[in-house]
C-alpha positions in Angstrom: 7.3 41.4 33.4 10.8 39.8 34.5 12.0 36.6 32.9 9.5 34.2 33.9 7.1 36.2 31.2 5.7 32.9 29.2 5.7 33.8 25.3 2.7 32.8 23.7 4.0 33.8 20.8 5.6 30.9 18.9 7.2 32.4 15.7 9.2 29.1 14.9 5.8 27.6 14.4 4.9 30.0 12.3 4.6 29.0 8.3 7.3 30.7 6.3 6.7 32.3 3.1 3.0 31.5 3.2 0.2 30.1 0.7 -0.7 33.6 -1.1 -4.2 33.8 -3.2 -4.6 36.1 -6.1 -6.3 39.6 -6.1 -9.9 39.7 -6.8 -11.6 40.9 -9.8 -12.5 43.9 -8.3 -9.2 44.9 -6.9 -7.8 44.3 -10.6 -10.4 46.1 -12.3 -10.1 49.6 -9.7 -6.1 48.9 -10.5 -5.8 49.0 -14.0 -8.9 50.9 -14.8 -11.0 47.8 -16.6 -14.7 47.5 -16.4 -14.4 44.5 -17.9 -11.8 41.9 -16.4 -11.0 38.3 -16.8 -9.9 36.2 -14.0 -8.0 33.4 -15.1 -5.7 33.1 -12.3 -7.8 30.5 -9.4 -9.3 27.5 -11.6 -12.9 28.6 -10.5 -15.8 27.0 -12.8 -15.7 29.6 -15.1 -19.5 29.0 -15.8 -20.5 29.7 -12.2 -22.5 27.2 -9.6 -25.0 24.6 -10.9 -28.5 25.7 -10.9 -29.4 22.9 -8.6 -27.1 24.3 -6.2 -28.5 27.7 -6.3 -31.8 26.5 -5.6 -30.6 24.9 -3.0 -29.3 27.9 -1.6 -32.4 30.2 -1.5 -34.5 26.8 -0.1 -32.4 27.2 3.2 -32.6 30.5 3.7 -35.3 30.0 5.9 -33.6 27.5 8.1 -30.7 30.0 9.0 -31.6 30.3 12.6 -31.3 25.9 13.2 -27.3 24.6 13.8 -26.9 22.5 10.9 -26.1 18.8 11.1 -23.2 17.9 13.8 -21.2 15.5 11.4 -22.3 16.8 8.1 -24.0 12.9 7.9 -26.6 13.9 5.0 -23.5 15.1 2.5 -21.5 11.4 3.5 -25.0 9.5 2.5 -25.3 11.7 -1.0 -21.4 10.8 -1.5 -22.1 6.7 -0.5 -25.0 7.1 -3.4 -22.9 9.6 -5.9 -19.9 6.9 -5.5 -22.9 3.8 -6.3 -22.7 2.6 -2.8 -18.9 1.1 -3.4 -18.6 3.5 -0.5 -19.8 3.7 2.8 -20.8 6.9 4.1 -18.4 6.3 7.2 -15.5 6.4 4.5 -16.3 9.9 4.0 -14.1 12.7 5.7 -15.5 16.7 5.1 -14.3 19.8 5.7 -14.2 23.8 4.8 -12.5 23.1 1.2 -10.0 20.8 -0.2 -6.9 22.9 1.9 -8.8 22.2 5.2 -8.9 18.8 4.8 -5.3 19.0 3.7 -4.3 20.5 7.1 -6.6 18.4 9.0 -5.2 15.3 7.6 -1.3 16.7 8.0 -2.5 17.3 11.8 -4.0 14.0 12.6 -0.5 11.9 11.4 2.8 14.2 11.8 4.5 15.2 14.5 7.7 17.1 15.4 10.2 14.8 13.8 8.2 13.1 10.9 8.5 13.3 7.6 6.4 14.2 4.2 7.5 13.2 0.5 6.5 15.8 -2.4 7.0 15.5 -5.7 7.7 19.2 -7.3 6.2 21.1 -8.8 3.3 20.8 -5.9 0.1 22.9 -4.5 2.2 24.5 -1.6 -0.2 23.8 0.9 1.8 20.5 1.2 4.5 21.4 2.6 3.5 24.7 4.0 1.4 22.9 7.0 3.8 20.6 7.4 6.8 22.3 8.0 4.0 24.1 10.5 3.7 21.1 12.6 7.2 20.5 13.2 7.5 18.1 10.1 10.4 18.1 8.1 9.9 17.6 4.1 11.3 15.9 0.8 11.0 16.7 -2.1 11.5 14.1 -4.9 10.9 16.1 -8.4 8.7 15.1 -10.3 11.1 14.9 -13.8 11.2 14.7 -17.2 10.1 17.2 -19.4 6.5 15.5 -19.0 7.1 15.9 -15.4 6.8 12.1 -14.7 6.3 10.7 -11.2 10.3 9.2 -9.6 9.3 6.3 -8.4 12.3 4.7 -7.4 13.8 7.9 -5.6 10.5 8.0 -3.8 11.3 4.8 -2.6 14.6 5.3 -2.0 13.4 8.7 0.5 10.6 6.5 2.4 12.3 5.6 6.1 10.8 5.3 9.0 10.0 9.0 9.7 8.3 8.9 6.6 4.3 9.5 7.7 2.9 11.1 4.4 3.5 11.0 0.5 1.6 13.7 -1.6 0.3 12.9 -5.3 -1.6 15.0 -7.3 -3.3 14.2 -10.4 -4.2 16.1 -12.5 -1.0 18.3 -11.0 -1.6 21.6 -9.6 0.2 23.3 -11.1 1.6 21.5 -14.5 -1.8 19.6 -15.2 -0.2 16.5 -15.6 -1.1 13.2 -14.4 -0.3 9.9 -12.9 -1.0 7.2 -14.9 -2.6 4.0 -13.6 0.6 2.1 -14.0 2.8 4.0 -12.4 0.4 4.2 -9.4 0.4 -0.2 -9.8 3.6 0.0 -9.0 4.2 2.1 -6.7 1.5 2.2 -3.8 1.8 -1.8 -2.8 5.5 -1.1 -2.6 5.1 1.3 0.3 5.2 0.5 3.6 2.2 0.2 6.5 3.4 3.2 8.3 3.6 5.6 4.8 -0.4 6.7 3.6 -0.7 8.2 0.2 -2.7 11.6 0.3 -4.0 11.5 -3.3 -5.1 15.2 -4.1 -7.5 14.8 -7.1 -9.6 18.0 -7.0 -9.5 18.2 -11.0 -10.3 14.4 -11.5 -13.8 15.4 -13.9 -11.7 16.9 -16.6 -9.3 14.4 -17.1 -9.9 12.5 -20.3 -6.1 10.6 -20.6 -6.9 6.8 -21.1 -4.6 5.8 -18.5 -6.0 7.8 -16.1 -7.3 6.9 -12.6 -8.6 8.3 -9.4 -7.8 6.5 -6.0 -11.1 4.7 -5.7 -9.7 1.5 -6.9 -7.0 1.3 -4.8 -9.2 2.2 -1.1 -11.8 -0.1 -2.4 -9.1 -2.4 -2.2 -8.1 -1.1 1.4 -4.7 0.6 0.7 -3.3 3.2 3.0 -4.7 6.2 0.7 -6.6 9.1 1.6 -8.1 10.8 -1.6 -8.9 14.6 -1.4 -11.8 16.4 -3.4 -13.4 19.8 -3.6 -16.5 21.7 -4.4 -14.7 24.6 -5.4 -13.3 23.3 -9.1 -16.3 21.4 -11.5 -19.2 22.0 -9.3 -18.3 25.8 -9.0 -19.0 26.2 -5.2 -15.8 27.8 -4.3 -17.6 30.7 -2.5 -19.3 28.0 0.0 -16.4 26.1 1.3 -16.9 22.6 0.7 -14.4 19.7 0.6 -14.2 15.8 1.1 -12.0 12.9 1.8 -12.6 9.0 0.7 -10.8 6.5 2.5 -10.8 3.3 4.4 -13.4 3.2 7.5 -10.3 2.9 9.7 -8.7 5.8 8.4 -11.4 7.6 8.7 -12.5 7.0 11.8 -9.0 8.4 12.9 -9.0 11.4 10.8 -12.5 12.4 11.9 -12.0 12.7 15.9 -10.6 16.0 14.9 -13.5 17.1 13.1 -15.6 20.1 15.2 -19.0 19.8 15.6 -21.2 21.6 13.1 -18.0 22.2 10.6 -20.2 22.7 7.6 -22.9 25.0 7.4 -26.1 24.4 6.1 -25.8 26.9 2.9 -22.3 24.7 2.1 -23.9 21.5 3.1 -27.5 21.6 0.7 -25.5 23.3 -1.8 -23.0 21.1 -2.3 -25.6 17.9 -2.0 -27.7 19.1 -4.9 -24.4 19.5 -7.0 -23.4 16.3 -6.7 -26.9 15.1 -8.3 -26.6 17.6 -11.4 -24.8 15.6 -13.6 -26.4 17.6 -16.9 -24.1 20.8 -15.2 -20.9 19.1 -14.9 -21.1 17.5 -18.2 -21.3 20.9 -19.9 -18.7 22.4 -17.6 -16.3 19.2 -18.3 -17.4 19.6 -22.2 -16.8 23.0 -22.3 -13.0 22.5 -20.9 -12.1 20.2 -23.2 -13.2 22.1 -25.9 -12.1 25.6 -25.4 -8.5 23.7 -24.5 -7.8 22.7 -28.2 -8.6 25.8 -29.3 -5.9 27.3 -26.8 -3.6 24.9 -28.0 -3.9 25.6 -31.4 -3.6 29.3 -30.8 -0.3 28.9 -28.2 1.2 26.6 -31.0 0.8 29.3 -33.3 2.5 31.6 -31.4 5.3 29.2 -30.5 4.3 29.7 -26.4 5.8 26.6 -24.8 2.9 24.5 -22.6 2.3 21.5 -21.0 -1.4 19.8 -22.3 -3.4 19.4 -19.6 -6.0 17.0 -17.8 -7.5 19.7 -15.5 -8.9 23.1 -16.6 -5.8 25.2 -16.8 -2.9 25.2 -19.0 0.2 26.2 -18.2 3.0 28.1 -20.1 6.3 29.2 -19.9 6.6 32.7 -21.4 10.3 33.8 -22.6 10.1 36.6 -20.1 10.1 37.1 -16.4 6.7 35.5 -14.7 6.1 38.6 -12.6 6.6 41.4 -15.8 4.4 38.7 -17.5 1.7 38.7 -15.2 1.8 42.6 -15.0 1.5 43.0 -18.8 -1.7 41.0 -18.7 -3.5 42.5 -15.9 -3.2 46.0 -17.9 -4.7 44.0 -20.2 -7.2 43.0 -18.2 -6.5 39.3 -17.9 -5.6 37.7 -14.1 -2.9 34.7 -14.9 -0.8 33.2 -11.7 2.8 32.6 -11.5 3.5 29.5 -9.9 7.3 30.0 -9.0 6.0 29.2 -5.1 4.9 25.9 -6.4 8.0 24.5 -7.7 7.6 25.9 -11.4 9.8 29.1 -11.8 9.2 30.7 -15.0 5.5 29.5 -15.4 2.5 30.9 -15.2 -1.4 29.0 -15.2 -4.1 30.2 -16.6 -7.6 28.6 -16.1 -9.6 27.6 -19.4 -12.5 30.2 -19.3 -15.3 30.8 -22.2 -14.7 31.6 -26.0 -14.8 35.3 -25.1 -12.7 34.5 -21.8 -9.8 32.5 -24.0 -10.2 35.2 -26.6 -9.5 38.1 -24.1 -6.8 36.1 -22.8 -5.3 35.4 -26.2 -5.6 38.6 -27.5 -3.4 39.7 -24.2 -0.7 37.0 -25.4 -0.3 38.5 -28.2 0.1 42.0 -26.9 2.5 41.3 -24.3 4.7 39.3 -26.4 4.9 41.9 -29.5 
């Protein structure tokens, strides 16, 4: 090949520094030598899937051999009736998880020259498929020792590159959230060329008064995309399933780059029969909140700095070095997760699991800080 050889390798649009997950249980437990380990590290319903779901499961099995729906319509009827018909199922975008829709979303409004707004400490995904498309980002930091959204420095970044501004609440990864009024007073002041991607995968264990998702503000036909998952309260992380709710126009735009037959049929009963058992997500939500005051009191007691949280993680900052840290407690047997690659050097979240879960975890705390 001379030097008309076309390289179809394109390394500049290649993500830097990519989104990493954590090991799984079983590549912890062969090594440290654990039989018994305790992931804590990937905000997974530490109860498992809902029973309805499971059933669901084994009453497809049979259908395997049929292409499931085209457009996923029977999942964007059960979300029209889960949401009390305040939406319509048109306003309904899905996907293979929360992070798909994320990319989907970043690839049907930026382009080579645009521009996203984060607030850090952020789920990288953000920026990572941005900068991937050719989009350049901003970050305005969250701040405070609260981390409290900027508004007026968010305002101040908007121009007219701007495309996309990421929230997230309850924050992956401080836990944190955006209150009502701050969102009152921020999203009418944004321009019609700017939509709001509201990432609010954690919304069921929020309990904060001044708390909100963004229904109110589509219902009231704002540029703003919310983002939701299967893989957090309803504990279907294994199948893949995540949503969008939005205006019908927005939608309609988003969805022309939806493939056919992007959900299958395992993902797509399982994930409509765990939207309809409430009884599950009520003792996964109540088992959160409880377990976290016991954490609290135990981290308070050891004089761990943390930030109290609306989702079902905690996170801390250890007086030693995030990486040694998480070491230490996976020869204990515990899986934690640095966050450093989301904007929080230093810290280190760990999901809210059972009593014996928390008391494992705890017990590891101790250890590693004598």
């Amino acid at each position: 090949m001379g030097k008309s050889q076309i390289n179809i390798f394109k390394e500049s649009l290649l993500p830097k520094g990519g989104y990493k997950g954590g090991k799984s249980k079983a590549e912890v437990a062969a090594l440290v030598g654990k039989k018994k380990v305790y992931k804590l590290s990937s905000n997974e319903n530490y109860l498992g899937a809902s029973p309805k779901a499971k059933k669901a499961i084994k009453s497809a099995v049979n259908d395997l051999n049929i292409y499931p729906e085209r457009t996923a319509v029977r999942l964007r009827h059960a979300l029209s009736k889960f949401y009390g018909g305040i939406l319509k199922p048109d306003q309904f975008v899905t996907d293979n998880s929360g992070v798909a829709l994320l990319e989907m979303i970043e690839r049907a409004f930026l382009s080579p020259g645009n521009e996203i707004i984060v607030c850090n400490p952020a789920f990288k995904p953000y920026h990572m498929f941005a900068k991937k498309l050719g989009a350049s980002v901003v970050d305005v930091p969250l701040k405070g020792k609260y981390y409290k959204l900027d508004i007026p420095n968010i305002l101040k970044a908007v121009n007219k590159k701007t495309r996309l501004l990421f929230l997230c609440s309850p924050n992956n990864p401080t836990g944190t959230h955006i209150s009502m009024e701050q969102l009152d007073e921020l999203l009418p002041q944004l321009p019609a060329h700017v939509v709001t991607v509201f990432d609010e995968v954690y919304y069921q264990y929020a309990d904060a008064e001044d708390f909100t998702t963004a229904l109110p503000y589509v219902d009231a036909g704002m540029n703003v995309i919310a983002v939701n998952s299967f893989s957090k309260a309803y504990g279907l992380a294994g199948m893949r399933v995540g949503y969008g709710y939005t205006t019908e126009k927005l939608a309609k735009y988003i969805s022309q780059l939806i493939r056919p037959f992007h959900l299958n049929t395992l993902a797509m009963d399982s994930a409509i029969a765990a939207l309809q058992d409430k009884a599950y997500i009520k003792k996964t939500v109540d088992l959160v909140l409880t377990e976290k005051e016991y954490i609290y009191k135990a981290l308070d007691k050891l004089g761990v700095k943390y930030w109290k949280t609306q989702a079902n993680f905690i996170t801390i900052k250890p007086k030693m070095k995030d990486k040694l840290f998480e070491e230490a407690m996976l020869k204990s047997g515990v899986m934690v997760r640095p966050v450093v690659n989301f904007g929080a050097p230093g810290c280190i979240r760990v999901t809210i699991g059972d009593r014996e879960a928390n008391q494992a975890y705890l017990r590891a705390l101790k250890k590693v800080l004598k």
